[in-house]
C-alpha positions in Angstrom: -24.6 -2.9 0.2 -21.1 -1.1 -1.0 -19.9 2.1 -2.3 -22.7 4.2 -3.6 -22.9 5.1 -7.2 -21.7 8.3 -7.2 -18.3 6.9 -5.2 -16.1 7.8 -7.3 -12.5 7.8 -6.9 -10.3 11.2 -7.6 -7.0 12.1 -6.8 -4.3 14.6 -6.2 -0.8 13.4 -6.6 1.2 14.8 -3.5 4.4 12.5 -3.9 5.7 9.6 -6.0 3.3 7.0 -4.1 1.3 9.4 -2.0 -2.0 10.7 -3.1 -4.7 13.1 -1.6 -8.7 11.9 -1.7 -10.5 15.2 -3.5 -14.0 13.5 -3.4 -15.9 12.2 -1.1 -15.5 8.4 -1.0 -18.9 7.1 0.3 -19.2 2.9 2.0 -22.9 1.6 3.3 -22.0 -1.9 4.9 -25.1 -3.8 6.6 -25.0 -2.0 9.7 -22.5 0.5 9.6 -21.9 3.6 7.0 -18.2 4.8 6.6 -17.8 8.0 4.5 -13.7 8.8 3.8 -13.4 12.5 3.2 -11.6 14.3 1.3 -8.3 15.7 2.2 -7.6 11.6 3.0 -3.9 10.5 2.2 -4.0 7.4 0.3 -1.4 5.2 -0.4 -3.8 2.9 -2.3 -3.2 -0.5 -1.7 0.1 -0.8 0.6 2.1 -3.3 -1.2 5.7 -4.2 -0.7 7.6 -3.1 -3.8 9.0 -6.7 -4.1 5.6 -7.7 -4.4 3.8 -5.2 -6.5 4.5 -7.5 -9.8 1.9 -9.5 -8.3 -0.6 -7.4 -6.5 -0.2 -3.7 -7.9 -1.5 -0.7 -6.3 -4.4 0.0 -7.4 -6.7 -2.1 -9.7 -10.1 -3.4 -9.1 -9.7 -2.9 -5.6 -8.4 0.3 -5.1 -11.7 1.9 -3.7 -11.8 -0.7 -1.4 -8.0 -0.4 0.0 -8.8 3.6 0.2 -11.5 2.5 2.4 -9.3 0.5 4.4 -6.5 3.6 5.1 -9.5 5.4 6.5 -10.5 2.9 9.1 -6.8 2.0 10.3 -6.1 5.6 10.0 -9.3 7.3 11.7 -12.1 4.8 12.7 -10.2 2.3 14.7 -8.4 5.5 16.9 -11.4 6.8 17.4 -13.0 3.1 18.4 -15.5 2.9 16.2 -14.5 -0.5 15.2 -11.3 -3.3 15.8 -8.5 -3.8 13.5 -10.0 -7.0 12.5 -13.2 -5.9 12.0 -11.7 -2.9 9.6 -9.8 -6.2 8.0 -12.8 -7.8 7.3 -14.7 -4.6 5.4 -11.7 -4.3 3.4 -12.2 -8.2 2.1 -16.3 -7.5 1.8 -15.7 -4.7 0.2 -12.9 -6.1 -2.4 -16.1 -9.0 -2.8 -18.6 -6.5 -3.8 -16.1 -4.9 -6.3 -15.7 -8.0 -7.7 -12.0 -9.0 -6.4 -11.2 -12.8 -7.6 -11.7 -14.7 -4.4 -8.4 -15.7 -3.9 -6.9 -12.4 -4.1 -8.8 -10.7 -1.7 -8.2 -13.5 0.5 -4.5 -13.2 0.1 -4.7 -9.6 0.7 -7.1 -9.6 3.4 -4.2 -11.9 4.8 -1.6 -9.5 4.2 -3.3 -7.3 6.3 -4.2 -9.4 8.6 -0.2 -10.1 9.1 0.5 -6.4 9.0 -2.1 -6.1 12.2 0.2 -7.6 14.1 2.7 -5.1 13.8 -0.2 -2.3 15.0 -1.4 -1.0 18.4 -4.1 -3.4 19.5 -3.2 -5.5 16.0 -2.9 -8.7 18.2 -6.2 -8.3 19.6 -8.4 -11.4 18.0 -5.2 -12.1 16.0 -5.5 -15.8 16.6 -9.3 -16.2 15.8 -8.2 -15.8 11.9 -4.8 -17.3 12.0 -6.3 -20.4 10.8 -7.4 -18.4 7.6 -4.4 -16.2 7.7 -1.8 -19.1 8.0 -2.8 -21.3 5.0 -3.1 -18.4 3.0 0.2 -17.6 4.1 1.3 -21.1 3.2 -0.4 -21.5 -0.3 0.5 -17.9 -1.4 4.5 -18.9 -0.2 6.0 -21.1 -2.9 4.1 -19.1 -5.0 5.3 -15.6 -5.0 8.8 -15.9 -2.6 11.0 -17.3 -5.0 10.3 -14.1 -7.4 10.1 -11.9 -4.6 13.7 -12.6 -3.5 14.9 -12.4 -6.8 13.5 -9.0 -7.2 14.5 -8.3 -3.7 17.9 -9.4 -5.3 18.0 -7.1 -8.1 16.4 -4.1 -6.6 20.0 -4.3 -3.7 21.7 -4.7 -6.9 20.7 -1.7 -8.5 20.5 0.4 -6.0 24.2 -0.1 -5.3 24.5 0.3 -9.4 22.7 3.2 -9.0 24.7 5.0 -5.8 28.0 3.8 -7.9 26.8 6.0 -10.6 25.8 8.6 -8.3 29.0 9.2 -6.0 31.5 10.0 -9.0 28.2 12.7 -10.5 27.8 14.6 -7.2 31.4 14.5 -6.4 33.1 15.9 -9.5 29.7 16.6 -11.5 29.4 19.9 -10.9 33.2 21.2 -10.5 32.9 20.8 -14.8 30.7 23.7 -14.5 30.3 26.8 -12.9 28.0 26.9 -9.7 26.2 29.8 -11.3 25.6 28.0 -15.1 21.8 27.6 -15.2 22.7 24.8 -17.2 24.1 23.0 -14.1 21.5 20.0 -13.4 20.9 18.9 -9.7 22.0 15.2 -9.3 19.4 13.4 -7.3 20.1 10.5 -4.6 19.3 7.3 -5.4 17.1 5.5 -2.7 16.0 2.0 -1.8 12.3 1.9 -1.4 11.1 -1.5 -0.2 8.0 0.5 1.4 7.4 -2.4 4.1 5.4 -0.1 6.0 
């Protein structure tokens, strides 16, 4: 069982990381048949920024991680299913697109963390920390030390970026004449971690 054939994935930007489902995406698990409809807002895979260099996205999994915005977003409100059973479509799913197994562990993980942060997220929380905290453990050494240094340099810029910023919207447009079509629009610089 997975997504049927014709599951195919098409999108509408609506913002920089935001995107709109125009088709259809259509799941048959053993027992249970999920259908995400269109009009869904997607995120794709909700990543950290400061980890992105490692899991992007979207990739092999991204049908699978639209899959999962649907049940956190829609099934689990409506109590069709529990976070952690919605946690562990997403990894089945990720397995039947062909996910390397220790990547769709560490992201089943990651959401398995981020459960904890959700209504009802604690709810047979501990039954998988013994999978979640290993994972946790191994995946550590492993991608903190770079994440902290992006974390690092993304602070850095930003405050690079707002230095740059200030002096443009402060005596940018006094150059020029409010009404000059040629006057440009000087945009604000922002810090987007997305940790949520």
């Amino acid at each position: 069982m997975s997504f049927t054939p014709d599951s195919e994935v098409r999108v509408k930007e609506l913002e920089h990381s935001d995107w709109e489902l125009l088709r259809i995406l259509e799941y048959k698990g053993n027992r249970d048949r999920f259908e995400v409809p269109e009009g869904l807002e997607t995120d794709f895979a909700s990543v950290p920024r400061v980890f992105v260099w490692f899991l992007p996205r979207y990739g092999r999994y991204t049908k699978a991680a639209i899959l999962h915005d649907y049940l956190w977003r829609d099934a689990v409100p409506a109590g069709e299913l529990a976070l952690a059973a919605a946690d562990g479509i997403f990894r089945r799913a990720m397995w039947e697109l062909g996910v390397p197994f220790l990547r769709r562990w560490m992201m089943w993980g990651a959401v398995r963390i981020g459960a904890l942060v959700k209504p009802g997220g604690r709810k047979h929380w501990l039954r998988d920390s013994w999978r979640v905290i290993p994972l946790l453990l191994l995946a550590l050494p492993i991608v903190g030390p770079p994440a902290l240094v992006i974390l690092v340099a993304l602070a850095v810029f930003y405050l690079v970026e707002l230095l740059v910023y200030v002096p443009q919207k402060l005596f940018g447009r006094k150059a020029r004449a409010p009404q000059d079509p040629a006057a440009k629009h000087v945009n604000m610089p922002e810090l987007d971690l997305k940790l949520a």
